[in-house]
N, C-alpha and C positions, 0 to 999 in steps of 0.2 A: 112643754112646747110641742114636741111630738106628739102627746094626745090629744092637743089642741087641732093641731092640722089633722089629723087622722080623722078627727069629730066632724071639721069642713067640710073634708073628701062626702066621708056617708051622708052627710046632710045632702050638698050638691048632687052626688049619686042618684036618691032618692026621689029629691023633689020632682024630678025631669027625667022619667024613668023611658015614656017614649019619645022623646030629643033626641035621648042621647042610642034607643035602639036605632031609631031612622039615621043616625049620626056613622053609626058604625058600618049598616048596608050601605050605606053610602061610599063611606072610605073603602068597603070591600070590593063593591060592583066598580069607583072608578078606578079605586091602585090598582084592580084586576086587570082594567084594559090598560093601563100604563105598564104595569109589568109582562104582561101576555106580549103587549106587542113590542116592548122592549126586547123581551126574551125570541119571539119572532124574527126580529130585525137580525138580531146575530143570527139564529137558526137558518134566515135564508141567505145569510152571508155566507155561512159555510159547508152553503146546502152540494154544492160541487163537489170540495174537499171531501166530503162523506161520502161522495159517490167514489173518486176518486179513491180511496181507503178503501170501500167495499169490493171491489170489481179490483182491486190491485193493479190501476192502471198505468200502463207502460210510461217511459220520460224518452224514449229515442225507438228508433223503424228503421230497418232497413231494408231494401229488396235482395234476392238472387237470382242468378238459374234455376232453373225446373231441375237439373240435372244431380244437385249437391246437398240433397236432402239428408243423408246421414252422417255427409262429409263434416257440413255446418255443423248440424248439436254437437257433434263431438266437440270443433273448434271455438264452439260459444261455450261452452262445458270449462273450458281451460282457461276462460277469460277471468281474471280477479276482481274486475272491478264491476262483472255482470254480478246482479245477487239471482235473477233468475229470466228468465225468457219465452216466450211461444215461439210454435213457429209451426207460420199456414202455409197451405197452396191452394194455389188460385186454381178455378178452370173457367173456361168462356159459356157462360151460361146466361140463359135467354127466355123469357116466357113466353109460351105457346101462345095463349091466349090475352094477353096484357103484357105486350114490350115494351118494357120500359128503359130510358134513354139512363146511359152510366148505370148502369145495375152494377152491384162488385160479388161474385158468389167466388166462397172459399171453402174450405174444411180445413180443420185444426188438428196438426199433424203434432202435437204437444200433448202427453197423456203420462199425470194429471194435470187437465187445463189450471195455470194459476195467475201466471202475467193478462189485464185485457180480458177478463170474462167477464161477457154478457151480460144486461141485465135487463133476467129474465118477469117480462110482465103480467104474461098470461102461459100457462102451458110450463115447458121445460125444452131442455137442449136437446138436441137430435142422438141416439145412439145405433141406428142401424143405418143401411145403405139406404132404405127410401124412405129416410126420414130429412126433413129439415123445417132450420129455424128461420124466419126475417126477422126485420126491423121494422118498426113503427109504418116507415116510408115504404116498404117492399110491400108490406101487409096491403097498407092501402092501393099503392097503385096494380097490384094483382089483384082486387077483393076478396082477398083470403082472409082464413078466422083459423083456429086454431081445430085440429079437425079435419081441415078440407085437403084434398088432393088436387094438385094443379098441376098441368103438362109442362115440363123445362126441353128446351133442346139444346145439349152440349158440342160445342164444336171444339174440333181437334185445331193445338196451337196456330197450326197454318189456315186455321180456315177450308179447308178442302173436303171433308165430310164433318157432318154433322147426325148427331145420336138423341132420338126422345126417348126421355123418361117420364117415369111418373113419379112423384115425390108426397108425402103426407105432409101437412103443416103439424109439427107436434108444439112448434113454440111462438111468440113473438114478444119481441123486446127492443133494446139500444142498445149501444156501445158507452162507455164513459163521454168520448167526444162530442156527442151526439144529445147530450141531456139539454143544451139549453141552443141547439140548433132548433130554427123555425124550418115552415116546412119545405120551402125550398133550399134550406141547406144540406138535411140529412138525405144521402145519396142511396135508393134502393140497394138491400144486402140480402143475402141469401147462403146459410150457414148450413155447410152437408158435414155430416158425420164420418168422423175416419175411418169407419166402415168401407165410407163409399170412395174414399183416398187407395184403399187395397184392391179394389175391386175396377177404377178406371186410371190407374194411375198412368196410363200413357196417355191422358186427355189433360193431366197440369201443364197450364198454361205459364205459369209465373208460382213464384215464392215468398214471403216476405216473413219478416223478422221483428219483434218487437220487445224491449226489454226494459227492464227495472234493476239499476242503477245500486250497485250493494253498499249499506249503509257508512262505509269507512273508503268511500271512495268518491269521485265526483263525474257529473259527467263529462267531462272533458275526456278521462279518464279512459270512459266508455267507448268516445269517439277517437282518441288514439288507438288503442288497442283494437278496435272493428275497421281503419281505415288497415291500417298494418295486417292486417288478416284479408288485404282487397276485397273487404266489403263496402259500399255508398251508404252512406247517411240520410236517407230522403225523409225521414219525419220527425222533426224534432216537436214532440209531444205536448213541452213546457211552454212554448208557445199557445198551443190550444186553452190547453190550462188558464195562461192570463188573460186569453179571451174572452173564456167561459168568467172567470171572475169579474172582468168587465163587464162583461152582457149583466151580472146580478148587481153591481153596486149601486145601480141608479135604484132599482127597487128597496132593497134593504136598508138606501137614507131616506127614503121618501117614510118606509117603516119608521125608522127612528126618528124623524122628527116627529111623524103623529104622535108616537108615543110621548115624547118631550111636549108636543103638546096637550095632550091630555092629561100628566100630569102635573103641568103647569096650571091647568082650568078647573083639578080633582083640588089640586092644595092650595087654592085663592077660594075657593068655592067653600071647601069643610073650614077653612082658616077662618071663615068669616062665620061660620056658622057654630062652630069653635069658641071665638069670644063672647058669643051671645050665651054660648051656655054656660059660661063659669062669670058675666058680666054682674058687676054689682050695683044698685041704685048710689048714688050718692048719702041719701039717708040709710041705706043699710051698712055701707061702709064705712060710717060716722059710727054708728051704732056695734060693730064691731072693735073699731078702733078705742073707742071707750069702754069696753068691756076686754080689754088690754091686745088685741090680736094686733101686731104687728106687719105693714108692708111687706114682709119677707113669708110673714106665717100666712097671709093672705095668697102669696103667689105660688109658695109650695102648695098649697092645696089646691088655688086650681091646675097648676102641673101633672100634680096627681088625677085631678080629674081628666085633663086632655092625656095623658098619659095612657090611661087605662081605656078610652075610648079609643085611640089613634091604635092601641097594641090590638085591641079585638078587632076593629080595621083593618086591620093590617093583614091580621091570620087570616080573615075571608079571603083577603085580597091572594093572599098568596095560595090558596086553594083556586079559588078566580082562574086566576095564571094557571095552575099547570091543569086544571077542566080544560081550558083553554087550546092548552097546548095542539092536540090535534090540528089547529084551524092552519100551521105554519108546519113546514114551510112555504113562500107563497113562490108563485111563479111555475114554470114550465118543470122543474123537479118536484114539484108539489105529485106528479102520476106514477110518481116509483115507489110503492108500498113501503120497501125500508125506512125511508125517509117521515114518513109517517109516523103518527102515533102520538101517545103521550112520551113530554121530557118536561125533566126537573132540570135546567141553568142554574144551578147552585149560586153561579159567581153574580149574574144580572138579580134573578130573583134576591138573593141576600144583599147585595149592596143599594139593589132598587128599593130593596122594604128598608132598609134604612136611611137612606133618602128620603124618602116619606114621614121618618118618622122624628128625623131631623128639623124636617121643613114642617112640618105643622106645629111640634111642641115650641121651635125656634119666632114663628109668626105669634102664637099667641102669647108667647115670654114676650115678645118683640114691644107686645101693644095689649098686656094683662090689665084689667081692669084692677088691680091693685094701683093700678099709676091714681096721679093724683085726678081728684075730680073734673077741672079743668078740659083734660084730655079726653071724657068720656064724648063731649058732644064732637068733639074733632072725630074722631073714634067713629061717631054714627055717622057723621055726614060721609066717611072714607065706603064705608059699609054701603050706604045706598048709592056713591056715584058705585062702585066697585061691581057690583049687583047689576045697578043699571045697565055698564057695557056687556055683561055675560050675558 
């Protein structure tokens, strides 16, 4: 019996040698875009998260006085349920040439930077006194490039004198918060190096606080122990967070359903083109049958045959995918190089290619031309309305 079907297969194989080539590009070029953008869909779902893991972005902010800059680390140091912290100072800074309204310019008085770093686009962070970084928004509304020297004037906290400098752009980038703000939400920023913290430090205006939450504690935690130490709460991070993931979920189903549809239109499409190719005349299936092959020995063999098509299918396909990959993820995170590149989805790609390969051997088991003769002309008439709506 087994060499009997085994005989089927190669005969099948054989007869229809470019069928079943054009059968397999097929299955590869479309399970590609069904998997690619399967595997996209999550990718831009948790295109935030990624950010948010890269740049070890803060979950709680707080402000202080200008005046308790060493006081603080210490007392953030002793906190148990901090796992780690920055912490900036503000000064009142302004551009010479391009003022722009709510500018925020700080320097990072935390060295090494770990909680909240930058992320950096073009260039690098600032390490000397007349160096600094912006952001996306700062860049533009100054028309700064990385390179260029722009005139700042620092006013002292009370406003009563005022100091110009010269400053280099040596970076421009975002903050975590900031990744899927459009462009009237991210607020001009302007990043001076703690260089320049030693050098004007009676020009901080303000201070603030920003921290990550140590993994055996919670934030509540956080916010007990920082009120008790008479510090304020002013930024609760986690907030931003569900925003930022709201702003992406309408895109990443709009992703998943394409892909749900595409391969819903990849396995109607080869399914049909599938039973054409292991399909038997009535008179050759007589002619079988009398020469003893069995119903069953008929249907293992063309299993075998959609088998071994649907599996080379499939491998394109999953090449397909991750060629692919690069094109995800989509949306306003799509400009941060980390995020980029090629990925292999292990869990989407391996449970998407078996889906696929479920759904097609299960369509032509469903409706194999082993059935009885009867069924074939039902069979063609499904075939051309099926055809016809696609």
């Amino acid at each position: 019996m087994r060499d009997t079907i085994l005989l089927l297969w190669r005969v099948r194989l054989r007869r229809s040698p470019a069928r079943i080539v054009a059968l397999v590009l097929l299955i590869a070029l479309g399970g590609g875009v069904f998997l690619a953008v399967a595997a996209g869909a999550r990718r831009t779902a948790a295109a935030y998260d990624e950010v948010a893991d890269a740049t070890d972005a803060a979950e709680l902010g707080s402000s202080y006085v200008r005046d308790d800059l060493e006081t603080l680390s210490a007392l953030v140091e002793t906190m148990p349920a901090v796992d780690a912290f920055t912490q900036v100072v503000g000064f009142q800074v302004s551009v010479a040439d391009a003022p722009l309204g709510g500018m925020t310019s700080f320097a990072y008085y935390t060295d090494p930077l770990v909680v909240d770093r930058p992320i950096v686009l073009e260039g690098r962070l600032p390490r000397a006194a007349d160096e600094a970084f912006v952001n996306e928004a700062g860049a533009t509304g100054a028309g700064a490039s990385v390179g260029e020297e722009i005139e700042i004037v620092i006013a002292t906290p009370d406003f009563t004198e005022f100091t110009p400098e010269t400053v280099t752009v040596v970076g421009i980038g975002a903050f975590a918060d900031e990744v899927y703000e459009d462009e009237t939400g991210a607020k001009p920023t302007l990043v001076l190096a703690d260089e320049f913290v030693a050098t004007h430090r009676d020009l901080i205006a303000w201070g603030a606080l920003v921290v990550a939450v140590a993994p055996d504690a919670g934030g509540a935690d956080v916010v007990a122990q920082m009120l008790d130490a008479g510090l304020t709460i002013d930024n609760d991070r986690r907030a931003d967070r569900d925003r930022a993931r709201a702003a992406i979920r309408p895109l990443a189903l709009t992703l998943a359903v394409l892909a749900l549809l595409a391969g819903l239109a990849m396995i109607i499409v080869v399914g049909q083109a599938l039973r054409r190719l292991v399909r038997r005349t009535p008179a050759e299936a007589r002619s079988l049958a009398a020469a003893g092959c069995s119903r069953r020995m008929l249907l293992a063999a063309d299993m075998g045959v959609v088998l071994t098509v649907a599996v080379a299918g499939i491998v394109g396909a999953l090449g397909v995918a991750v060629l692919a990959s690069p094109l995800f993820p989509q949306g306003r995170a799509r400009r941060i190089p980390a995020l980029r590149g090629f990925d292999i989805d292990v869990t989407v790609l391996g449970f998407g290619a078996l889906a696929l390969l479920l759904a097609l051997t299960a369509l032509v088991a469903a409706t194999s031309a082993a059935q009885p003769a009867e069924l074939i002309q039902a069979r063609d008439a499904i075939d051309v309305l099926v055809l016809a709506i696609i």
